[in-house]
Biopython code that builds the backbone (N, CA, C, O; Angstrom):
import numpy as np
from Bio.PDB.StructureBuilder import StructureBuilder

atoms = [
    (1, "UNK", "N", (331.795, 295.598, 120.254)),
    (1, "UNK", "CA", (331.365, 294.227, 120.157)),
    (1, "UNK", "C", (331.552, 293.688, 118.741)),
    (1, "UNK", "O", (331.114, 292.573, 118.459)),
    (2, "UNK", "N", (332.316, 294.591, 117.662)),
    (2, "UNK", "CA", (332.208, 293.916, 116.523)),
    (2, "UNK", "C", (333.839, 293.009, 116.311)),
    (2, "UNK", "O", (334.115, 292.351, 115.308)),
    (3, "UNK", "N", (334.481, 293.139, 117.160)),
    (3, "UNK", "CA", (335.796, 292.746, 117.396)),
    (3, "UNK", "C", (335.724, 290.823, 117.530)),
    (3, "UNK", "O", (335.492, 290.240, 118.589)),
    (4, "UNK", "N", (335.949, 290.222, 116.367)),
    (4, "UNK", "CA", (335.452, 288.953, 116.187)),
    (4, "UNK", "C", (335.808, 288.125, 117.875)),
    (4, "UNK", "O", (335.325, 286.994, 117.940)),
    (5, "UNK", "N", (336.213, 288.373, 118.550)),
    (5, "UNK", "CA", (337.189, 287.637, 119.489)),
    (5, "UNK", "C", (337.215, 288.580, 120.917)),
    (5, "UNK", "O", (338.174, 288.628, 121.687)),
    (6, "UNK", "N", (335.709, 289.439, 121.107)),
    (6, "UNK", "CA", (335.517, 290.693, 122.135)),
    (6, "UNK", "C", (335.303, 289.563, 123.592)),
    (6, "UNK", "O", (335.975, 289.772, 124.602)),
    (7, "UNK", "N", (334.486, 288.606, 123.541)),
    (7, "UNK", "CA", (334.366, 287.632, 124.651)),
    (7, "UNK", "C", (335.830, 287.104, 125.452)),
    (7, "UNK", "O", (336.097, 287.280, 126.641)),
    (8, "UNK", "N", (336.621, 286.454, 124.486)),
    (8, "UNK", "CA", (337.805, 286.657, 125.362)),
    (8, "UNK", "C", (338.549, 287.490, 125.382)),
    (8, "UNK", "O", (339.586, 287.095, 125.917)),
    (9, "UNK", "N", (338.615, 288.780, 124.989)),
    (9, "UNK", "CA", (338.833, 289.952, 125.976)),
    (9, "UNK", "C", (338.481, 290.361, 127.076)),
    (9, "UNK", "O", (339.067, 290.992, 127.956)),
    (10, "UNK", "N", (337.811, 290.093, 127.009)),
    (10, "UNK", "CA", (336.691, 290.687, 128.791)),
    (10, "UNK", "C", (337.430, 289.614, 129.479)),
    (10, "UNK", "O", (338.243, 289.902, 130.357)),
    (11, "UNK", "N", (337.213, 288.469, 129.156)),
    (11, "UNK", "CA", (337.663, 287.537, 129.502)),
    (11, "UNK", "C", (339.036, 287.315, 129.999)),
    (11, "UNK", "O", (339.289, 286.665, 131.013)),
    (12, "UNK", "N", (339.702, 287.748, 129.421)),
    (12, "UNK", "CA", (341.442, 288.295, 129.968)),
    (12, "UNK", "C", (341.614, 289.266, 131.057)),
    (12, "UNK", "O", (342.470, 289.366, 131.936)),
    (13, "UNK", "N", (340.628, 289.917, 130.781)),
    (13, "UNK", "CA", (339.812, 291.603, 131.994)),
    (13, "UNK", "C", (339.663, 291.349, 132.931)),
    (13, "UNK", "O", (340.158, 291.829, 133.951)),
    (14, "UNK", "N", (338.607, 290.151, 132.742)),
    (14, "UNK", "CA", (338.398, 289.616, 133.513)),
    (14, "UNK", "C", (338.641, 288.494, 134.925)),
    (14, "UNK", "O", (338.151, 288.370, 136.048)),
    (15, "UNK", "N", (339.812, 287.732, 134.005)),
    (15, "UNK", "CA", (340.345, 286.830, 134.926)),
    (15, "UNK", "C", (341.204, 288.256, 135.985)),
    (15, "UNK", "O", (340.809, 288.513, 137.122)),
    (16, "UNK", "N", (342.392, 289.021, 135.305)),
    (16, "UNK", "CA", (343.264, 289.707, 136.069)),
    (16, "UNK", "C", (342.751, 290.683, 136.919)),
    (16, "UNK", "O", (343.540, 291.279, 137.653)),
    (17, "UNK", "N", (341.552, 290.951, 136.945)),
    (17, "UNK", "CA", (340.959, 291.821, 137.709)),
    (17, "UNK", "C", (340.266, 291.337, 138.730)),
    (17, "UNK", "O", (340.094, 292.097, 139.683)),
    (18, "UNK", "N", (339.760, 290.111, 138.783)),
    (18, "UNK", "CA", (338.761, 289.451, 139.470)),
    (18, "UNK", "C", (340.107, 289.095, 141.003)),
    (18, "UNK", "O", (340.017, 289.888, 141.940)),
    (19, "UNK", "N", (340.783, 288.401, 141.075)),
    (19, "UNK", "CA", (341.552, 287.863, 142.309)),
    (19, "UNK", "C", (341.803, 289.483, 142.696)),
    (19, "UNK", "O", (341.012, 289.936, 143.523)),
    (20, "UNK", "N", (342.737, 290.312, 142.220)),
    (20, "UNK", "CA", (343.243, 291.043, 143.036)),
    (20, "UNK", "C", (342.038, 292.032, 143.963)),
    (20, "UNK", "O", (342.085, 292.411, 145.133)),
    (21, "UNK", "N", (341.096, 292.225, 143.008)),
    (21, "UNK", "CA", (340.199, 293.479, 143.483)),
    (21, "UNK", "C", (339.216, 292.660, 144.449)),
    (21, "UNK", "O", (339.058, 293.218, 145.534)),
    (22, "UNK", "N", (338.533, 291.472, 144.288)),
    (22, "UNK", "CA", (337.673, 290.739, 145.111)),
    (22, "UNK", "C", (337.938, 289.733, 145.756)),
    (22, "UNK", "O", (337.163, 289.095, 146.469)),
    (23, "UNK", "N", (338.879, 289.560, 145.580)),
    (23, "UNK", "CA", (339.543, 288.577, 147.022)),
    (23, "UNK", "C", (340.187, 288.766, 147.782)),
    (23, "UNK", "O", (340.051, 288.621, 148.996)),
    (24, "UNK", "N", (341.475, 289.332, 146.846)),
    (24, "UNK", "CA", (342.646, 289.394, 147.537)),
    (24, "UNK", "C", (343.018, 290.490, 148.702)),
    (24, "UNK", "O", (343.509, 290.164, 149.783)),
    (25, "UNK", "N", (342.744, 291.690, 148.363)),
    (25, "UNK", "CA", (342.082, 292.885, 149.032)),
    (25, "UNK", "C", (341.469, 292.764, 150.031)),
    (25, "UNK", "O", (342.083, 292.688, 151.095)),
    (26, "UNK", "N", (340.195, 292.713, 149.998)),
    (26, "UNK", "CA", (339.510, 292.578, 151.027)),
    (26, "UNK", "C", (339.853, 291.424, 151.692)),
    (26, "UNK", "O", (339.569, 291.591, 152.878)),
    (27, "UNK", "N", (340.384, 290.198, 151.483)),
    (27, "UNK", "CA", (340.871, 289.004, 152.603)),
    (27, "UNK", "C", (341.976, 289.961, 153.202)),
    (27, "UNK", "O", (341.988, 289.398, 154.296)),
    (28, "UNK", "N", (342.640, 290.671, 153.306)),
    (28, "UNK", "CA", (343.829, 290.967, 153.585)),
    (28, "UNK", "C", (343.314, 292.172, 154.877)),
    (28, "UNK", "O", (343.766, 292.341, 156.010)),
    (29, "UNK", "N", (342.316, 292.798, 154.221)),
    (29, "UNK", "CA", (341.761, 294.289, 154.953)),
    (29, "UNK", "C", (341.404, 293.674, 155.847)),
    (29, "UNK", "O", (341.853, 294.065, 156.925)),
    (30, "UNK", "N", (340.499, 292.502, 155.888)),
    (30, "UNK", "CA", (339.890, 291.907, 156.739)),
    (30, "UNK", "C", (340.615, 291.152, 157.831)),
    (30, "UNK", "O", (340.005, 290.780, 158.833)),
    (31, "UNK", "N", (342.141, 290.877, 157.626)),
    (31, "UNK", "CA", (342.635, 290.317, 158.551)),
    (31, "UNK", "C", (343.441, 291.235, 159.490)),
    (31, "UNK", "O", (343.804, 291.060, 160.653)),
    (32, "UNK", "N", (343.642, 292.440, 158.500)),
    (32, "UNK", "CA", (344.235, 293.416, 159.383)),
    (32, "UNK", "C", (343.095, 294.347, 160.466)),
    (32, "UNK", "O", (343.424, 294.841, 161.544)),
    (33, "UNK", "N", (341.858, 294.408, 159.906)),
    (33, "UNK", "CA", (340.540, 294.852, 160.738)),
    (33, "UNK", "C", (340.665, 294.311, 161.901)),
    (33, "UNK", "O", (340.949, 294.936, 162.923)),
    (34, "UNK", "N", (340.436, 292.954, 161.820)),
    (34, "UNK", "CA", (339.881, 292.207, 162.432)),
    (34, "UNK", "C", (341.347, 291.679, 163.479)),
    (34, "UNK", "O", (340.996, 291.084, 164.498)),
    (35, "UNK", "N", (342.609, 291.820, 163.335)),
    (35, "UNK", "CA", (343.249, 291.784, 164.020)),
    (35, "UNK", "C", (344.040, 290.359, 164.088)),
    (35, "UNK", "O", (344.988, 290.224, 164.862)),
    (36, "UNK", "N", (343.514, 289.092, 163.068)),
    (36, "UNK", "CA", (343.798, 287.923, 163.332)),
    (36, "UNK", "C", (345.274, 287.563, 163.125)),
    (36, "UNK", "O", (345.938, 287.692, 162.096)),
    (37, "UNK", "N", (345.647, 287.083, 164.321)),
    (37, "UNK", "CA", (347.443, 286.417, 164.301)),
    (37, "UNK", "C", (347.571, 285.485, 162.950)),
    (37, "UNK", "O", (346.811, 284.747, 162.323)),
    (38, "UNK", "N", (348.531, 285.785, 162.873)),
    (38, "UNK", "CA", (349.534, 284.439, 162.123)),
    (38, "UNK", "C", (349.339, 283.235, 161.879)),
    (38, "UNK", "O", (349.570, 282.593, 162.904)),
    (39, "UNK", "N", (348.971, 282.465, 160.886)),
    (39, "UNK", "CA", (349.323, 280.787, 161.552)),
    (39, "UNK", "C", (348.063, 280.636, 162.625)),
    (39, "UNK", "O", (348.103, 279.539, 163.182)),
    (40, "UNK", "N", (347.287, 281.220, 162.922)),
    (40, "UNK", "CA", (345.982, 280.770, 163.510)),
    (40, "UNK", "C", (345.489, 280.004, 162.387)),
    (40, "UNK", "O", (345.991, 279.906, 161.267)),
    (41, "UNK", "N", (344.320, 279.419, 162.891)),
    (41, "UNK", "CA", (343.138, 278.753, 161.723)),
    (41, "UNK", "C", (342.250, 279.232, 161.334)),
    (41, "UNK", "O", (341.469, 278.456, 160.784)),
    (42, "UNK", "N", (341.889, 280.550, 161.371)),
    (42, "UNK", "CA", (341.298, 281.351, 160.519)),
    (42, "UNK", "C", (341.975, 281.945, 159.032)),
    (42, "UNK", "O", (341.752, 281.832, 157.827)),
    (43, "UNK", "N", (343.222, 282.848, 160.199)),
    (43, "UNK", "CA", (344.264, 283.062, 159.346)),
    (43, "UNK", "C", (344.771, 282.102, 157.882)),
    (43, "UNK", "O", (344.771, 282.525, 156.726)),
    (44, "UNK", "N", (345.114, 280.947, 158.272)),
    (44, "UNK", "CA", (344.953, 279.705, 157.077)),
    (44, "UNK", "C", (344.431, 279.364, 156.435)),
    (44, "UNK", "O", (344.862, 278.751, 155.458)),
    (45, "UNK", "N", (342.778, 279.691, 156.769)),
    (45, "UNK", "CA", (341.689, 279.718, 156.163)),
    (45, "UNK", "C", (341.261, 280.249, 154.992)),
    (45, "UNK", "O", (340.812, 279.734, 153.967)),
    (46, "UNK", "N", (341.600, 281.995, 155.504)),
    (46, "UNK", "CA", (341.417, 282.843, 154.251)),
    (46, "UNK", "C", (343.050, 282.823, 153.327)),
    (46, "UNK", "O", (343.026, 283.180, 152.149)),
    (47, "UNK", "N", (343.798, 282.580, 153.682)),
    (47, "UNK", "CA", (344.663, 282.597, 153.090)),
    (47, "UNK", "C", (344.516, 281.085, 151.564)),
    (47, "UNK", "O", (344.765, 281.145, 150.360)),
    (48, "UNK", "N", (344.079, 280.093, 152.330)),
    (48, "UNK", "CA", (344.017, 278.897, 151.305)),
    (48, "UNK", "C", (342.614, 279.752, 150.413)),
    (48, "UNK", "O", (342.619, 279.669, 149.185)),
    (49, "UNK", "N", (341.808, 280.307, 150.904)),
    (49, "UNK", "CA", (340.951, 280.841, 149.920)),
    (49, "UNK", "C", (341.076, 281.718, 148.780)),
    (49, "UNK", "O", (340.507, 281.847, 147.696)),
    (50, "UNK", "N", (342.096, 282.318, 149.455)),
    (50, "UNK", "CA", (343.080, 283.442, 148.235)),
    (50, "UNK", "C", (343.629, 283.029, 147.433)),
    (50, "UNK", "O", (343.794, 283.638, 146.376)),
    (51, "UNK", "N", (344.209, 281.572, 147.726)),
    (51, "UNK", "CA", (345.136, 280.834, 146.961)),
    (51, "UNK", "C", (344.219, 279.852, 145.840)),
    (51, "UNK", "O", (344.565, 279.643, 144.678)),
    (52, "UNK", "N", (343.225, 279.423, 146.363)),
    (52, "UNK", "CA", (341.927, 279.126, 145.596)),
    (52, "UNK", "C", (342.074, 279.879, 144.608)),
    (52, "UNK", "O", (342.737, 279.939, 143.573)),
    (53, "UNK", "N", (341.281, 280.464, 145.176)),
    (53, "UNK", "CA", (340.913, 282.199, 143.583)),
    (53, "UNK", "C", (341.703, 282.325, 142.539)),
    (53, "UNK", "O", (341.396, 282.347, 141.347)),
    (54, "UNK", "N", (343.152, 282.439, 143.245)),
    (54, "UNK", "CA", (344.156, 283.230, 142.359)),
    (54, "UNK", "C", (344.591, 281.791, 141.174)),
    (54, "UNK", "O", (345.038, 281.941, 140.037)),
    (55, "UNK", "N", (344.364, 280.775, 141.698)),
    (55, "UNK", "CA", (344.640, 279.804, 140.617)),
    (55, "UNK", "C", (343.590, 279.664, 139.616)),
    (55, "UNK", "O", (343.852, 279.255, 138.485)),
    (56, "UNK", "N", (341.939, 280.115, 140.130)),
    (56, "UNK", "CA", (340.576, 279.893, 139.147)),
    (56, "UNK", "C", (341.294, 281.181, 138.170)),
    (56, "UNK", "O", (341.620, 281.075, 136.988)),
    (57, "UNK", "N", (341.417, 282.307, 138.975)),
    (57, "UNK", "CA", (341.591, 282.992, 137.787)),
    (57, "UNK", "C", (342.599, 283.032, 136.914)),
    (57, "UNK", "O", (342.403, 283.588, 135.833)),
    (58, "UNK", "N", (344.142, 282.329, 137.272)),
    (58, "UNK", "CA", (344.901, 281.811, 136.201)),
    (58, "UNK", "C", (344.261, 281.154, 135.249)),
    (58, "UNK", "O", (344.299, 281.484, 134.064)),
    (59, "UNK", "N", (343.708, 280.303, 135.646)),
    (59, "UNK", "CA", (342.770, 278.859, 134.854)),
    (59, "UNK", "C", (342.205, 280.069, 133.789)),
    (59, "UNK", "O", (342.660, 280.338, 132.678)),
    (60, "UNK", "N", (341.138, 280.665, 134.453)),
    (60, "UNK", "CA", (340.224, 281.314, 133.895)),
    (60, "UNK", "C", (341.606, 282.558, 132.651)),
    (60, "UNK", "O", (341.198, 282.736, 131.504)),
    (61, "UNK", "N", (342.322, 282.902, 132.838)),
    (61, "UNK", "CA", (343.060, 284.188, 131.540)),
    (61, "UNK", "C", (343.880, 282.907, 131.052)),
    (61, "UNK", "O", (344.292, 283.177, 129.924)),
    (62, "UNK", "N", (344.298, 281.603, 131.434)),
    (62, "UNK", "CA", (344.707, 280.880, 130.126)),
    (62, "UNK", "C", (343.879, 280.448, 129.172)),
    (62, "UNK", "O", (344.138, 280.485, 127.969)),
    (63, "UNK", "N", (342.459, 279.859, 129.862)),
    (63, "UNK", "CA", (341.549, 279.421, 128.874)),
    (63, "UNK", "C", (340.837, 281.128, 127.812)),
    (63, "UNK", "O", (340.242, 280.961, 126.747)),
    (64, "UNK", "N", (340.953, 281.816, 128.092)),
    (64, "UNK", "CA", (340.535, 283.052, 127.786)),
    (64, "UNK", "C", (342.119, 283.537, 126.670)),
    (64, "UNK", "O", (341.873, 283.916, 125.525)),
    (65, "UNK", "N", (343.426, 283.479, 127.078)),
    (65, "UNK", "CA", (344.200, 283.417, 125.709)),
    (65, "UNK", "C", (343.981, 281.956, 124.855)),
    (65, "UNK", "O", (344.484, 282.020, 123.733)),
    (66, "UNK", "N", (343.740, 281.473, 124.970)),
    (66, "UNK", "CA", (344.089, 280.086, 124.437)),
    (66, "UNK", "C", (342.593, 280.405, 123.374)),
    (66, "UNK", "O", (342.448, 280.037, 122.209)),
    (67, "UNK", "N", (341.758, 281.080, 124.102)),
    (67, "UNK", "CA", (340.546, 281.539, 122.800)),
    (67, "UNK", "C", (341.047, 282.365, 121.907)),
    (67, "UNK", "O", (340.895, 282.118, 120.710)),
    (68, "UNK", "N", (341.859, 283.695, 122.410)),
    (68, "UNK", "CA", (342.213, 284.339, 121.532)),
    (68, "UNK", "C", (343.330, 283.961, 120.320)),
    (68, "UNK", "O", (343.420, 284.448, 119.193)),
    (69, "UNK", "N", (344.159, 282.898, 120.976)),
    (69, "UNK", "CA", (345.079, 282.462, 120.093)),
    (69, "UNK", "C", (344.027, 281.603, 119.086)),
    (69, "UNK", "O", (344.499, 281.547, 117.950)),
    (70, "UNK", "N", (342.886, 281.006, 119.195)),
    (70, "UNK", "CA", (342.598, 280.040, 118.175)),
    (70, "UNK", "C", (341.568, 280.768, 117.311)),
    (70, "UNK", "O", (341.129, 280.244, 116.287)),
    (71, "UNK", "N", (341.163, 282.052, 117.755)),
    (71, "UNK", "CA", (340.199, 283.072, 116.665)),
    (71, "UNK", "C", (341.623, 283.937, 116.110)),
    (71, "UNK", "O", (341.426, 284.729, 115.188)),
    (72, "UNK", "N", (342.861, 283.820, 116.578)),
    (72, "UNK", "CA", (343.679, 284.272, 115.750)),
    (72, "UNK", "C", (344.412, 283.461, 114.648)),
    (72, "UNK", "O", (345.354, 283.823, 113.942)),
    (73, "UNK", "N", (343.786, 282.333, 114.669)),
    (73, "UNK", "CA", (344.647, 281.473, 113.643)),
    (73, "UNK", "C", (343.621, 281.334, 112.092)),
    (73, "UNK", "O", (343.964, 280.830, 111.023)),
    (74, "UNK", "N", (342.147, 282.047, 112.500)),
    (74, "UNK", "CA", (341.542, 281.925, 111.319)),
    (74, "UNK", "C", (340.773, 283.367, 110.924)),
    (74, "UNK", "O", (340.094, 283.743, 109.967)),
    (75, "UNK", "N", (341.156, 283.858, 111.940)),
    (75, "UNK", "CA", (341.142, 285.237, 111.269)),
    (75, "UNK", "C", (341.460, 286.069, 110.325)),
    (75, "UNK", "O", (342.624, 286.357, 110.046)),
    (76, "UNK", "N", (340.288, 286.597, 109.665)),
    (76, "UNK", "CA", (341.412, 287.476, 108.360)),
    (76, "UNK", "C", (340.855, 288.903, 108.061)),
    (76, "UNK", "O", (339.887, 289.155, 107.344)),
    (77, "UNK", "N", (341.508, 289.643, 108.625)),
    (77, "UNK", "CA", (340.844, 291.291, 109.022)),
    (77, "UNK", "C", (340.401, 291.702, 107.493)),
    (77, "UNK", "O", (341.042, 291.327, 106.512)),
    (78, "UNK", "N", (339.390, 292.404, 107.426)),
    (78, "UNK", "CA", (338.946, 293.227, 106.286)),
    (78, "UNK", "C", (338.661, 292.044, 104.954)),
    (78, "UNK", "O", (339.037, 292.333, 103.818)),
    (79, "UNK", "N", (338.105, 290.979, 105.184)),
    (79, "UNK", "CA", (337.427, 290.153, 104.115)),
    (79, "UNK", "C", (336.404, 289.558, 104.200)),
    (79, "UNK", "O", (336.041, 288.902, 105.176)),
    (80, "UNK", "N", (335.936, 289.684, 103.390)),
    (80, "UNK", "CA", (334.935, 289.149, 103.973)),
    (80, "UNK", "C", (333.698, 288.015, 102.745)),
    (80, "UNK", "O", (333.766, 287.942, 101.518)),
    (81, "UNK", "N", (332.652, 287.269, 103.731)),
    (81, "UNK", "CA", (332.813, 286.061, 103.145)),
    (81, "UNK", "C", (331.208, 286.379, 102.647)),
    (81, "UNK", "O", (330.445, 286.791, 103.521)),
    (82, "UNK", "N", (330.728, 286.214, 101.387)),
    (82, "UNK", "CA", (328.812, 286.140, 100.811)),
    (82, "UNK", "C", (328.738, 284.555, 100.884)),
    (82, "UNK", "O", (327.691, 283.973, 100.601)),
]
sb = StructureBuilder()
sb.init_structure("model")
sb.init_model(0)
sb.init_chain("A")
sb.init_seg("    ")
for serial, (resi, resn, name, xyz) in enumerate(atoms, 1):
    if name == "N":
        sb.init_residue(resn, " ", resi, " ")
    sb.init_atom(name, np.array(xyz, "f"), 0.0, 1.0, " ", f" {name:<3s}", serial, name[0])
structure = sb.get_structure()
């Protein structure tokens, strides 16, 4: 945690980990479980929901570099300020 810029790390962790492992996955397990056709309206359903997600969490790892790029522009390793 002493890593000036540790929040958007997780934060980067975070976005790329979040769609695949909790949405995307299990929407998918769940359609193969459950047996649902093609192009039904369920089927469409979870699918626009996946597609949801996967754009929050783009949103979510650009705003999360876009932190790291701006604690990298005033950063200055090993100085420090009295």
């Amino acid at each position: 945690m002493l890593l000036p810029f540790f929040n958007e790390v997780v934060g980067i962790l975070g976005a790329f980990g979040f769609w695949p492992l909790i949405v995307y996955f299990p929407v998918e397990l769940y359609i193969v479980q459950k047996k649902i056709p093609k192009w039904s309206t369920r089927w469409i359903c979870l699918q626009m929901l996946s597609v949801a997600c996967l754009i929050i969490s783009i949103a979510a790892a650009a705003g999360s570099i876009a932190g790291v790029v701006l604690y990298l522009k005033v950063y200055h390793p090993f100085k420090t300020s009295y």
